[in-house]
mmCIF file of the N, C-alpha and C atoms, coordinates in Angstrom:
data_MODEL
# 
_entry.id   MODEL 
# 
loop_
_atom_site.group_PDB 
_atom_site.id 
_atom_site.type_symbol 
_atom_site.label_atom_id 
_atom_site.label_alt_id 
_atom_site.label_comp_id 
_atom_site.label_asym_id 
_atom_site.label_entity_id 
_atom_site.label_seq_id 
_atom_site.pdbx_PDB_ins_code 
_atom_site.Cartn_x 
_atom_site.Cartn_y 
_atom_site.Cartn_z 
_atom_site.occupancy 
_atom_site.B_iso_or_equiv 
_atom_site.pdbx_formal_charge 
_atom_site.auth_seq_id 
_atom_site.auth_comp_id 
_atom_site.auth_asym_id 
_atom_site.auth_atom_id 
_atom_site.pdbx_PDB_model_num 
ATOM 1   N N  . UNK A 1 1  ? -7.070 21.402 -11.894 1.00 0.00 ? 1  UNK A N  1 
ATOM 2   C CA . UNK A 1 1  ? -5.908 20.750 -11.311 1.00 0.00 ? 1  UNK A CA 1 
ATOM 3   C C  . UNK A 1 1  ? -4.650 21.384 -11.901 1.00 0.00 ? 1  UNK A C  1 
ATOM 4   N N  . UNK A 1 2  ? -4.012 21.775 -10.910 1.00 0.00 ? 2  UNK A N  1 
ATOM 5   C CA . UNK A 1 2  ? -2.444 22.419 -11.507 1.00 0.00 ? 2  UNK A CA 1 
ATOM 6   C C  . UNK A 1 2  ? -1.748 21.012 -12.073 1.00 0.00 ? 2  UNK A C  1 
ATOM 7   N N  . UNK A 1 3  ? -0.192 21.753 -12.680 1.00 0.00 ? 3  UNK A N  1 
ATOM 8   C CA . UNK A 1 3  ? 0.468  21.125 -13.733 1.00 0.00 ? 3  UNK A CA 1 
ATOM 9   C C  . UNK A 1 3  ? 1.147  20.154 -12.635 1.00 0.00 ? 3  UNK A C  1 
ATOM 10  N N  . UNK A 1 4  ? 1.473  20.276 -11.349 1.00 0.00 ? 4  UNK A N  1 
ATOM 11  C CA . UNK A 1 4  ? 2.355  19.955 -10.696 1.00 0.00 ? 4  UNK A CA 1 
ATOM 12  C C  . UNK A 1 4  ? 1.408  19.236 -9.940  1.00 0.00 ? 4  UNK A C  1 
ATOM 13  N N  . UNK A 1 5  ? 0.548  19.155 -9.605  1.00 0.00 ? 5  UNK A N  1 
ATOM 14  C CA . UNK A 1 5  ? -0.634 18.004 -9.113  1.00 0.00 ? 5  UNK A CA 1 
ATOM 15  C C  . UNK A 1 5  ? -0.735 16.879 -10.030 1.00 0.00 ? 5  UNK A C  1 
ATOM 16  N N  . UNK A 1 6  ? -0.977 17.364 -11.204 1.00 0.00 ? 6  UNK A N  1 
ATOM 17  C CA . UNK A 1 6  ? -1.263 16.294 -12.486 1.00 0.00 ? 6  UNK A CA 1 
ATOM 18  C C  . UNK A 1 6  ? 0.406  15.349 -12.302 1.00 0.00 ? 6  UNK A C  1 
ATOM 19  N N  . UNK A 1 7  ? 1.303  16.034 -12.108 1.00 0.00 ? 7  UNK A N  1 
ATOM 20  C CA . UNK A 1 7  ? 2.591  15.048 -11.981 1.00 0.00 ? 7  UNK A CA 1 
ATOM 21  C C  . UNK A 1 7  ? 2.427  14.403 -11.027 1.00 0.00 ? 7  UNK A C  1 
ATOM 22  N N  . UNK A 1 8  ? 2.520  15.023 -9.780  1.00 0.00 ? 8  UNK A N  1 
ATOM 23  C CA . UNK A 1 8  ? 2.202  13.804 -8.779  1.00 0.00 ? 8  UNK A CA 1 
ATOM 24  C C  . UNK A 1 8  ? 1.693  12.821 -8.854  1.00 0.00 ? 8  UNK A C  1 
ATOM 25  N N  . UNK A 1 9  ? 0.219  12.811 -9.386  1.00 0.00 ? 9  UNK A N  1 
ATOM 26  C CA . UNK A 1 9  ? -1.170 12.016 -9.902  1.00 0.00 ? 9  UNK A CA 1 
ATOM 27  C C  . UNK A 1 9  ? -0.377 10.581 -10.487 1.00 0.00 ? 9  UNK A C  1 
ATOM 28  N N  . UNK A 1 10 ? 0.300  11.366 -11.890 1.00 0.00 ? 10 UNK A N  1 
ATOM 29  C CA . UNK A 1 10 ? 0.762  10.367 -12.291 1.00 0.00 ? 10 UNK A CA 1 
ATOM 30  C C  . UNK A 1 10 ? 2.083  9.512  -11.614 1.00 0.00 ? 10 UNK A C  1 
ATOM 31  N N  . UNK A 1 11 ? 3.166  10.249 -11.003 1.00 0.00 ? 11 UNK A N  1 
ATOM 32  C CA . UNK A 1 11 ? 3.792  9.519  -10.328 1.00 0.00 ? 11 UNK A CA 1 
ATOM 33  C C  . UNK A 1 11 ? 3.154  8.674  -9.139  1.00 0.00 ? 11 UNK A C  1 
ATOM 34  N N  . UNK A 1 12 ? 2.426  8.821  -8.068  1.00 0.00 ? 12 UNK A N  1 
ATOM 35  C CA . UNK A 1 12 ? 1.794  8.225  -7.614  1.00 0.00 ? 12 UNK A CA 1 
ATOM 36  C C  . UNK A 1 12 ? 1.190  6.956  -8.099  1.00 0.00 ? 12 UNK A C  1 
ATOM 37  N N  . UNK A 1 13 ? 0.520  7.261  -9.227  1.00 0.00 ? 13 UNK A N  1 
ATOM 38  C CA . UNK A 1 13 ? 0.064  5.962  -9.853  1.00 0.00 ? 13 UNK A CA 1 
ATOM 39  C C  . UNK A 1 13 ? 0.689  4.760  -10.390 1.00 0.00 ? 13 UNK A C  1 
ATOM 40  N N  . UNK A 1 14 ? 2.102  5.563  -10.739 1.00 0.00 ? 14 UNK A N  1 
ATOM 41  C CA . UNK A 1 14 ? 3.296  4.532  -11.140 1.00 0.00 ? 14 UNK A CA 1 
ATOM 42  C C  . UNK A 1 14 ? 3.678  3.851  -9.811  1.00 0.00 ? 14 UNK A C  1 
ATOM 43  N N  . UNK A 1 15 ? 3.968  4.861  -8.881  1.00 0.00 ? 15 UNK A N  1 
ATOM 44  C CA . UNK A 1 15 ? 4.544  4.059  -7.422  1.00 0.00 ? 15 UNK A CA 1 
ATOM 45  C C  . UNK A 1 15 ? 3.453  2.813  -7.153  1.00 0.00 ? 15 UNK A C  1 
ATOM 46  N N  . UNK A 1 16 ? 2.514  3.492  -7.038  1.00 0.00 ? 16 UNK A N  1 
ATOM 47  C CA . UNK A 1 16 ? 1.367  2.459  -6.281  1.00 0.00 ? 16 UNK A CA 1 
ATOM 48  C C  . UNK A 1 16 ? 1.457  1.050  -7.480  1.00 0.00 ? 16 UNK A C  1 
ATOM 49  N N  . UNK A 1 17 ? 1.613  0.981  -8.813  1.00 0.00 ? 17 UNK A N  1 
ATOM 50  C CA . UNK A 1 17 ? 1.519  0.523  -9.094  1.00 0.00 ? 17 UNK A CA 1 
ATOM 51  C C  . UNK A 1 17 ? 3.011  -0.769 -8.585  1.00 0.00 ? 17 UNK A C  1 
ATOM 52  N N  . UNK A 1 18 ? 4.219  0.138  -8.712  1.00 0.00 ? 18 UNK A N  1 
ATOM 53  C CA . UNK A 1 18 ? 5.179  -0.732 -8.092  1.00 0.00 ? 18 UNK A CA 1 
ATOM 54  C C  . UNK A 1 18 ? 5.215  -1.506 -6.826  1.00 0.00 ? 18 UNK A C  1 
ATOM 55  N N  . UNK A 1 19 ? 4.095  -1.307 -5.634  1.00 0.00 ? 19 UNK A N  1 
ATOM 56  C CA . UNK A 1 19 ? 3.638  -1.180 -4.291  1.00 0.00 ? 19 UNK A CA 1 
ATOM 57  C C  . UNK A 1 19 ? 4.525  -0.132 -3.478  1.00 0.00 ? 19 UNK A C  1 
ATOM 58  N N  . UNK A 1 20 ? 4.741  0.504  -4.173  1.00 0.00 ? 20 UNK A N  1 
ATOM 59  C CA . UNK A 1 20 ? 5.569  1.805  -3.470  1.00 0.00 ? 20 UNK A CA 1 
ATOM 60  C C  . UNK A 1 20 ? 4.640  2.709  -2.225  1.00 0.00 ? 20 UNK A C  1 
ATOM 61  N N  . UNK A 1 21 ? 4.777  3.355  -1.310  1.00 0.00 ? 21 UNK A N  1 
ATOM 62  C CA . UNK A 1 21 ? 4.047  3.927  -0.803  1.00 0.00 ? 21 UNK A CA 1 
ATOM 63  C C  . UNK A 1 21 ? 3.698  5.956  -1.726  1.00 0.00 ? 21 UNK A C  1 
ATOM 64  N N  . UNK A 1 22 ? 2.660  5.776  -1.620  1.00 0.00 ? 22 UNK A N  1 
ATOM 65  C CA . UNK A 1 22 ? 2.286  7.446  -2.289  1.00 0.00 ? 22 UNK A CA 1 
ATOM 66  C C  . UNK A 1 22 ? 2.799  8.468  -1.677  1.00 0.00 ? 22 UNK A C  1 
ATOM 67  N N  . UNK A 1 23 ? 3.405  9.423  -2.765  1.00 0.00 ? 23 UNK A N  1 
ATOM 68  C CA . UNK A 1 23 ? 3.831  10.589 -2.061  1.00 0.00 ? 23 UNK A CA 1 
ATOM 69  C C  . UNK A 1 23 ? 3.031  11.714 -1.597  1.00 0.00 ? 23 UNK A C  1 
ATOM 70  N N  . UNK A 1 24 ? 2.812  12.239 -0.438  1.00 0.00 ? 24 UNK A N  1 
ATOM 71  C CA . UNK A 1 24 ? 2.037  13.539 -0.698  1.00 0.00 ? 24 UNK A CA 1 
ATOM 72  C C  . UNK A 1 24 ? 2.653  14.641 -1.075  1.00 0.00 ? 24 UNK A C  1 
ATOM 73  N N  . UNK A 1 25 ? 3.625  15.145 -0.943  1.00 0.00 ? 25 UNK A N  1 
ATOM 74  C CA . UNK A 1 25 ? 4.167  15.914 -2.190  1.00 0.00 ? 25 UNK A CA 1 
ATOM 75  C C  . UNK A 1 25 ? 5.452  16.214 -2.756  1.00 0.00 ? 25 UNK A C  1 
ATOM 76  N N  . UNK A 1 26 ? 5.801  16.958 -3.899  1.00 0.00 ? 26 UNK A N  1 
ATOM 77  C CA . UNK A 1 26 ? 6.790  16.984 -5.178  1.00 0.00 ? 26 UNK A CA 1 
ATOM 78  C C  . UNK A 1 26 ? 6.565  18.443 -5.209  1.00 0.00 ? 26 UNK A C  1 
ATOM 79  N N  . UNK A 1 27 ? 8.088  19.058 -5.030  1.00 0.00 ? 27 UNK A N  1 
ATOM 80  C CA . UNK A 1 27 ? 8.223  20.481 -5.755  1.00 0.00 ? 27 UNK A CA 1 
ATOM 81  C C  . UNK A 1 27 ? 9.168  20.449 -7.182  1.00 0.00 ? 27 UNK A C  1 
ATOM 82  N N  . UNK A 1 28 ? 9.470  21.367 -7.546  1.00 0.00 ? 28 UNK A N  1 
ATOM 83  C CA . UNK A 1 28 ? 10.817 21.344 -8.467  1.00 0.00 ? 28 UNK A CA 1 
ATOM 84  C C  . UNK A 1 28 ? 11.902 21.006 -8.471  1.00 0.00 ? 28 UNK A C  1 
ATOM 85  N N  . UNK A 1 29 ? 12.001 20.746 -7.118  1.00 0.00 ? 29 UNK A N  1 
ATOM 86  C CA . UNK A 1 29 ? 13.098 20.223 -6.905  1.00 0.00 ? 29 UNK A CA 1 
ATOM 87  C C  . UNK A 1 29 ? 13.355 18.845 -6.666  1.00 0.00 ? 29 UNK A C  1 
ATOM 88  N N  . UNK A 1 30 ? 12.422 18.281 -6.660  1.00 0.00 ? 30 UNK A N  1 
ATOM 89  C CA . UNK A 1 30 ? 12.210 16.628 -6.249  1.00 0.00 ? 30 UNK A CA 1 
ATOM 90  C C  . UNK A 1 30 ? 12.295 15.922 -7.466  1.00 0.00 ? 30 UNK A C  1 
ATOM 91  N N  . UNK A 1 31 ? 13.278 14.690 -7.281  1.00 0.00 ? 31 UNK A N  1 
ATOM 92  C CA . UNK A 1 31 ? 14.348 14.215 -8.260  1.00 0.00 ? 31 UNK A CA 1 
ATOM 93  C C  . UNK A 1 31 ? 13.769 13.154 -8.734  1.00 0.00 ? 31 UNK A C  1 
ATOM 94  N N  . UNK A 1 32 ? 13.353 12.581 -9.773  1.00 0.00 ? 32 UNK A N  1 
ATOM 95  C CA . UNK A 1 32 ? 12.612 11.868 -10.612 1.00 0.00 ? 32 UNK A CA 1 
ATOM 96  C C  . UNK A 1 32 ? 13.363 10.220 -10.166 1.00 0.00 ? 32 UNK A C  1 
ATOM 97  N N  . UNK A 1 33 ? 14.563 9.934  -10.378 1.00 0.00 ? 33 UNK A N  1 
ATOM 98  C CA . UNK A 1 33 ? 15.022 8.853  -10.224 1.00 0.00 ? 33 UNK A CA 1 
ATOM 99  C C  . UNK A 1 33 ? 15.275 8.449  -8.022  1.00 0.00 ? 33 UNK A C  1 
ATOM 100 N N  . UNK A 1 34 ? 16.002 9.765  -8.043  1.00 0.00 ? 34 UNK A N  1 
ATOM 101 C CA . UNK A 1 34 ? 16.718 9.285  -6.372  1.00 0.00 ? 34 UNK A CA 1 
ATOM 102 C C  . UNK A 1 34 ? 15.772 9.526  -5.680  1.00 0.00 ? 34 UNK A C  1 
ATOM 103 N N  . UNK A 1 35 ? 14.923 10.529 -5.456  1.00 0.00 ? 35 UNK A N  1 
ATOM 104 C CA . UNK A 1 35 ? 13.463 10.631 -4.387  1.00 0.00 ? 35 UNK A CA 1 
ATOM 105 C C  . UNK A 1 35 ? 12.634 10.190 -4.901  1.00 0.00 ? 35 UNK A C  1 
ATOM 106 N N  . UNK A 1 36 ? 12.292 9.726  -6.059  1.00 0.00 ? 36 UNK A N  1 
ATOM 107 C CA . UNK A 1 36 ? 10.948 9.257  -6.224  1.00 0.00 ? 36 UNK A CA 1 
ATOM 108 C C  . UNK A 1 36 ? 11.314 7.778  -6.593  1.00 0.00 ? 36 UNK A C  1 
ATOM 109 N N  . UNK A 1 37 ? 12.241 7.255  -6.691  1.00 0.00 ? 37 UNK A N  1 
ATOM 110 C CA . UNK A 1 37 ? 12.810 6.182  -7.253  1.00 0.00 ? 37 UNK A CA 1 
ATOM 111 C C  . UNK A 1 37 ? 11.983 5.100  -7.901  1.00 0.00 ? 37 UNK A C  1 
ATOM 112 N N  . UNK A 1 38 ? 12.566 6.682  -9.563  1.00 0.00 ? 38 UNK A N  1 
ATOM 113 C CA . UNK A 1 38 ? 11.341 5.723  -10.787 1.00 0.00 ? 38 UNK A CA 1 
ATOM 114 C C  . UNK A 1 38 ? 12.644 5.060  -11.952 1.00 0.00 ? 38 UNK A C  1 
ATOM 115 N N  . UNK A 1 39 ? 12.548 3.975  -12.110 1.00 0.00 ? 39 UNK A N  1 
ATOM 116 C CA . UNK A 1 39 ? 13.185 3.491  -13.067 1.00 0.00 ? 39 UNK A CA 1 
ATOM 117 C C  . UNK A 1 39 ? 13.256 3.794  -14.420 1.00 0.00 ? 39 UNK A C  1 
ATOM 118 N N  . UNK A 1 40 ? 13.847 3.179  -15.634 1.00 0.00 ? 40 UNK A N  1 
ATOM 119 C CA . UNK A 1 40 ? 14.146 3.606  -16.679 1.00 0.00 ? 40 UNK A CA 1 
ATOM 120 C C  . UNK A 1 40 ? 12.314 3.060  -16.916 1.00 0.00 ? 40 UNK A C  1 
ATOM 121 N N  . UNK A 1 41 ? 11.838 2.012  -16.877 1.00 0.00 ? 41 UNK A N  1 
ATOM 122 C CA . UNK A 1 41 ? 10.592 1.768  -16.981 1.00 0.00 ? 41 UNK A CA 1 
ATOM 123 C C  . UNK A 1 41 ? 9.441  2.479  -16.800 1.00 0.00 ? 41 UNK A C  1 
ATOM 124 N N  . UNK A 1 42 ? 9.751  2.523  -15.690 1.00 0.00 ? 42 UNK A N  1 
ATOM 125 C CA . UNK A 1 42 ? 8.813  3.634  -15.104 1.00 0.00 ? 42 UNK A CA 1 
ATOM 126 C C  . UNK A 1 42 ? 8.885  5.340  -15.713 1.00 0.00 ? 42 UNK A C  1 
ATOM 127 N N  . UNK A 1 43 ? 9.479  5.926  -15.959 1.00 0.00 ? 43 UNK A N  1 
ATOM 128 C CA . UNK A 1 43 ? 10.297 7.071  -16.447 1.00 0.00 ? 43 UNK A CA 1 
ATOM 129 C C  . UNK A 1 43 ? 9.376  7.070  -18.104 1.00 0.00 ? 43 UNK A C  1 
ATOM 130 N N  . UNK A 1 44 ? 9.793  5.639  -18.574 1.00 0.00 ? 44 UNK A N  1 
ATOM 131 C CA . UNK A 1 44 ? 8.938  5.517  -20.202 1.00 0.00 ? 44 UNK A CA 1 
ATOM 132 C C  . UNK A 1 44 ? 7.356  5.553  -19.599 1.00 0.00 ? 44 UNK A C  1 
ATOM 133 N N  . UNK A 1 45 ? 6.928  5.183  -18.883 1.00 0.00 ? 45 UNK A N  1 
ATOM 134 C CA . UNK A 1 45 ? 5.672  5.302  -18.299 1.00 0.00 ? 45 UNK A CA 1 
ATOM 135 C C  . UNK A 1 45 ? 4.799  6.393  -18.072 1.00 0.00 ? 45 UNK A C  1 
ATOM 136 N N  . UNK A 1 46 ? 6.223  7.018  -17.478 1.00 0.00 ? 46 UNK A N  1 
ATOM 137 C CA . UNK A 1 46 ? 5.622  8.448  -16.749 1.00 0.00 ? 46 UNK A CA 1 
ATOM 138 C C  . UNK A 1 46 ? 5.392  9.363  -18.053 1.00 0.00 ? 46 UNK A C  1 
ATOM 139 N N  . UNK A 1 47 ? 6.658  9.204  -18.844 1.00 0.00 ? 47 UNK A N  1 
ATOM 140 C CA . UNK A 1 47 ? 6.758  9.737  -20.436 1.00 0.00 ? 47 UNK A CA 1 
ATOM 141 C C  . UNK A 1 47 ? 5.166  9.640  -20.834 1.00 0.00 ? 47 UNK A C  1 
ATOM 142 N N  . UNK A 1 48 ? 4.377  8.725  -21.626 1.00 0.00 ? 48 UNK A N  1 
ATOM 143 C CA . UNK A 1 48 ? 3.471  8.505  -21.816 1.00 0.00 ? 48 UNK A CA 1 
ATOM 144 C C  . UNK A 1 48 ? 2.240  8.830  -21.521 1.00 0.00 ? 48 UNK A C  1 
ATOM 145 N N  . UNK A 1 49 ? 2.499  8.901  -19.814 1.00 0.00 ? 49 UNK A N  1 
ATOM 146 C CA . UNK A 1 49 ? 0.972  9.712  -18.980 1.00 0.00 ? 49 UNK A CA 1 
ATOM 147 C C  . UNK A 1 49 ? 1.118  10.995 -19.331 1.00 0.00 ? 49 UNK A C  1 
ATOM 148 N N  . UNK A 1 50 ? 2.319  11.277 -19.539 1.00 0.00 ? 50 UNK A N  1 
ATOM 149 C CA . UNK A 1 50 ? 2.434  12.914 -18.970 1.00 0.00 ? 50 UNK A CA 1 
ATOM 150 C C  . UNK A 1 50 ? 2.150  13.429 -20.509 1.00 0.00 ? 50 UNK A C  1 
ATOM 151 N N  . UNK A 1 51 ? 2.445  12.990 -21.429 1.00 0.00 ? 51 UNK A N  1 
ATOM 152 C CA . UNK A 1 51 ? 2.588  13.268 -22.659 1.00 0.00 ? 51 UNK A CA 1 
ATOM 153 C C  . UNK A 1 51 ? 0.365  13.495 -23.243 1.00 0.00 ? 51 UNK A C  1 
ATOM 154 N N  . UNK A 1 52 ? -0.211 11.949 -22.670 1.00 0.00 ? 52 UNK A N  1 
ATOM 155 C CA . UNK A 1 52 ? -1.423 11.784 -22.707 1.00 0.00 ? 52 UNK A CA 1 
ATOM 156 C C  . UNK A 1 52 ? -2.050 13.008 -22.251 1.00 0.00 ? 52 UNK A C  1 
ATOM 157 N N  . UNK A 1 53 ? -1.898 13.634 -21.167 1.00 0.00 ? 53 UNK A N  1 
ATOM 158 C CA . UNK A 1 53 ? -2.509 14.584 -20.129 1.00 0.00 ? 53 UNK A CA 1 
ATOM 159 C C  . UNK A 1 53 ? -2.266 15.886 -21.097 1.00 0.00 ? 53 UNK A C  1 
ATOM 160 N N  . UNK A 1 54 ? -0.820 16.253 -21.616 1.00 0.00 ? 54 UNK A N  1 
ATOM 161 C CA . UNK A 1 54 ? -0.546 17.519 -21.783 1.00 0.00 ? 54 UNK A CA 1 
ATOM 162 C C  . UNK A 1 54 ? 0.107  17.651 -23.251 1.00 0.00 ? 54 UNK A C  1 
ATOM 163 N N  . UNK A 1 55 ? 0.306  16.470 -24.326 1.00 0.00 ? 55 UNK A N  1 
ATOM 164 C CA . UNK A 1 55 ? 0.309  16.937 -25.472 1.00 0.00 ? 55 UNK A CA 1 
ATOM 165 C C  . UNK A 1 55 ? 2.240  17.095 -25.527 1.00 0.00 ? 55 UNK A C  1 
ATOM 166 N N  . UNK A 1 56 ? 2.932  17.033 -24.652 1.00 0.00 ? 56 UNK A N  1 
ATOM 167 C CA . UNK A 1 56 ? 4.063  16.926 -24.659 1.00 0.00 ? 56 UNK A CA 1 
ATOM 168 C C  . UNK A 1 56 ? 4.802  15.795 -24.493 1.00 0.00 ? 56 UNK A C  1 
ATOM 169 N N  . UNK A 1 57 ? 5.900  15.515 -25.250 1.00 0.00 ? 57 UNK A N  1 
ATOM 170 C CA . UNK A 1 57 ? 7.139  14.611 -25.038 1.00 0.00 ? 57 UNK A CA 1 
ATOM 171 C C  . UNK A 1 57 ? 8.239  15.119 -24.380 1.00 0.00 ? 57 UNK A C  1 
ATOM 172 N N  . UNK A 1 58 ? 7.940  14.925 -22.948 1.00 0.00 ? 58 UNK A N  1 
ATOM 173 C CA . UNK A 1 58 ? 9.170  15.781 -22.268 1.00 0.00 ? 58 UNK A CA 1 
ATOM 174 C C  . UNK A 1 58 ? 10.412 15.396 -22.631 1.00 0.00 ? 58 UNK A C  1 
ATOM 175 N N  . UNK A 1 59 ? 10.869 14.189 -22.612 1.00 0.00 ? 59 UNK A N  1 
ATOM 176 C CA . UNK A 1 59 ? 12.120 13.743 -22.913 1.00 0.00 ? 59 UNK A CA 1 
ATOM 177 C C  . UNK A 1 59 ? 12.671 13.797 -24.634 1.00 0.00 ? 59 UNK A C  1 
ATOM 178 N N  . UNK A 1 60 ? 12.048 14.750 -25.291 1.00 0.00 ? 60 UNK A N  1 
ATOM 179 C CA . UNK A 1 60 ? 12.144 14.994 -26.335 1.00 0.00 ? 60 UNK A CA 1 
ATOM 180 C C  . UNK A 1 60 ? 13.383 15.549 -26.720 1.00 0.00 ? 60 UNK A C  1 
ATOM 181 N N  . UNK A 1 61 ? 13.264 16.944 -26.272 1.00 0.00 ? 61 UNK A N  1 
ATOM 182 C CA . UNK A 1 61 ? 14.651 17.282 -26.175 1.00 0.00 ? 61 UNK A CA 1 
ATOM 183 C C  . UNK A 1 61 ? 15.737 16.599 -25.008 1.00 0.00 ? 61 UNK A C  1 
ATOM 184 N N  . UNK A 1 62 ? 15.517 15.546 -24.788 1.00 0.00 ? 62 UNK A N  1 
ATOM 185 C CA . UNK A 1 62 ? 16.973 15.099 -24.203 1.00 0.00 ? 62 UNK A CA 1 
ATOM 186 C C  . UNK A 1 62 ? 16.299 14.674 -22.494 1.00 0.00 ? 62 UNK A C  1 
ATOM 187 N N  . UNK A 1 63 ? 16.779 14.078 -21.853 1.00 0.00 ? 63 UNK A N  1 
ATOM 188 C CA . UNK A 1 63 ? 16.429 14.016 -20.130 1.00 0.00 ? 63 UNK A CA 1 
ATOM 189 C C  . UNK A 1 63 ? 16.391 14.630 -19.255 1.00 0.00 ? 63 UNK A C  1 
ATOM 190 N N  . UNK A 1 64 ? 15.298 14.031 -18.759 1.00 0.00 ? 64 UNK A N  1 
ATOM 191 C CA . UNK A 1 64 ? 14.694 15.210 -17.182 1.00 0.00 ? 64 UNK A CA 1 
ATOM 192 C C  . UNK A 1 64 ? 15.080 14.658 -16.136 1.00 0.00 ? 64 UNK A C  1 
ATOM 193 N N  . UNK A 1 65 ? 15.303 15.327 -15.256 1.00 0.00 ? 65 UNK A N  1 
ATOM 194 C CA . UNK A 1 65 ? 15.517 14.738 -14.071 1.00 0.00 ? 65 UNK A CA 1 
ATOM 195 C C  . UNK A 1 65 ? 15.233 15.055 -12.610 1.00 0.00 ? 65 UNK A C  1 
ATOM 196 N N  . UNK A 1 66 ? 14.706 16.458 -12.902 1.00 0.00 ? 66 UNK A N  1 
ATOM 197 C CA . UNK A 1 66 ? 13.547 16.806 -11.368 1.00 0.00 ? 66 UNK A CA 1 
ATOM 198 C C  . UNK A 1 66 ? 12.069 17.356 -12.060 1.00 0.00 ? 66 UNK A C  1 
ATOM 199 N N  . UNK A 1 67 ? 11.524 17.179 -11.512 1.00 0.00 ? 67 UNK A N  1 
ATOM 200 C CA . UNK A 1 67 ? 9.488  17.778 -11.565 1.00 0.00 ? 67 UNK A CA 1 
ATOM 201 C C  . UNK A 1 67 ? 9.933  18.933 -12.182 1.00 0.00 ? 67 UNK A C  1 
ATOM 202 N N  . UNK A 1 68 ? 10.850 19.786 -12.131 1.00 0.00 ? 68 UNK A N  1 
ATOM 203 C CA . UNK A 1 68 ? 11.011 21.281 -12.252 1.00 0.00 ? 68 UNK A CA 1 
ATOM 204 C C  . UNK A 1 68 ? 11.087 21.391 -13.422 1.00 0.00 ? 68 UNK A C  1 
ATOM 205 N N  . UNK A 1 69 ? 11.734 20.441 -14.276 1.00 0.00 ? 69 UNK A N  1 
ATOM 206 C CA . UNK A 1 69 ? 12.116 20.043 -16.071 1.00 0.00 ? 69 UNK A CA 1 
ATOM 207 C C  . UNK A 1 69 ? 11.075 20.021 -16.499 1.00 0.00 ? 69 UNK A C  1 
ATOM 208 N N  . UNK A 1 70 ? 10.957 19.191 -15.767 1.00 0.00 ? 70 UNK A N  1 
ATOM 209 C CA . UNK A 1 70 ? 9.541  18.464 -16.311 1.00 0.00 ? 70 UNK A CA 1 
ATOM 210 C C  . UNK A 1 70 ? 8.080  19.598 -16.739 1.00 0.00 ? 70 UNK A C  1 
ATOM 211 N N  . UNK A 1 71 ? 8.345  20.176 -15.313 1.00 0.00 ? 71 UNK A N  1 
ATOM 212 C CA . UNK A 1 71 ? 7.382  21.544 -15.658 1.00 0.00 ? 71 UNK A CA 1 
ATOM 213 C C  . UNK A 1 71 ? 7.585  22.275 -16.846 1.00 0.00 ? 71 UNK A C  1 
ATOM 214 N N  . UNK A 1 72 ? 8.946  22.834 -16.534 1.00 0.00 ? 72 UNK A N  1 
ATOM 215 C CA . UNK A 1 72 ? 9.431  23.544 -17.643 1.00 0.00 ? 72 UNK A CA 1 
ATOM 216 C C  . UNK A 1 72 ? 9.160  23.085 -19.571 1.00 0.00 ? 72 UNK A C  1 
ATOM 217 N N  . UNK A 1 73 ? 9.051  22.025 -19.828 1.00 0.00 ? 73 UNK A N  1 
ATOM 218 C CA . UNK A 1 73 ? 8.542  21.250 -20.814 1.00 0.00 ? 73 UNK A CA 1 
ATOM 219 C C  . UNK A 1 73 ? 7.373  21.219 -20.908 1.00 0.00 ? 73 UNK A C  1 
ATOM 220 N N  . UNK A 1 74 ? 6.305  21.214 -20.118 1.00 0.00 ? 74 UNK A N  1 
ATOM 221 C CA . UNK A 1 74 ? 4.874  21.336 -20.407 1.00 0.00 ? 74 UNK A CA 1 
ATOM 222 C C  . UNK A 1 74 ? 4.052  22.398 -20.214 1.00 0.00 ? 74 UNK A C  1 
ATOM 223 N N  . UNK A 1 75 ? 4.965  23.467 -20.294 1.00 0.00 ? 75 UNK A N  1 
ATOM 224 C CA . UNK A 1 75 ? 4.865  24.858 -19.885 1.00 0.00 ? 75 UNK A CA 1 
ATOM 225 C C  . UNK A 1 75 ? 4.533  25.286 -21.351 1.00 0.00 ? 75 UNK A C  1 
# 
């Protein structure tokens, strides 16, 4: 599974969990808060999965705010 599947995965799982409908897909450019509309909650959430999966604290150095960061951090 690519790096950018595994994000989806987990965003998805956050949405669904909100009853959000699932996305089928997220490039680099797709915006963590305004298109995917994940909260500060959700965001600590996503922190956590993503961190579980890949050994990184993206928001470590400071905030992300599209998939593309995000990549770039678990790269």
């Amino acid at each position: 599974m690519s790096k950018i599947e595994i994000i989806k995965d987990i965003i998805n799982t956050i949405r669904e969990n909100k009853g959000l409908d699932l996305v089928e897909d997220v490039t680099e450019q797709t915006h963590l808060r305004d298109q995917l509309e994940l909260d500060s909650l959700d965001l600590a959430e996503f922190t956590v999965r993503i961190e579980k999966e890949t050994g990184v604290d993206v928001f470590a150095d400071g905030i992300v705010q599209t998939v593309g960061e995000v990549l770039e951090r678990i790269s």
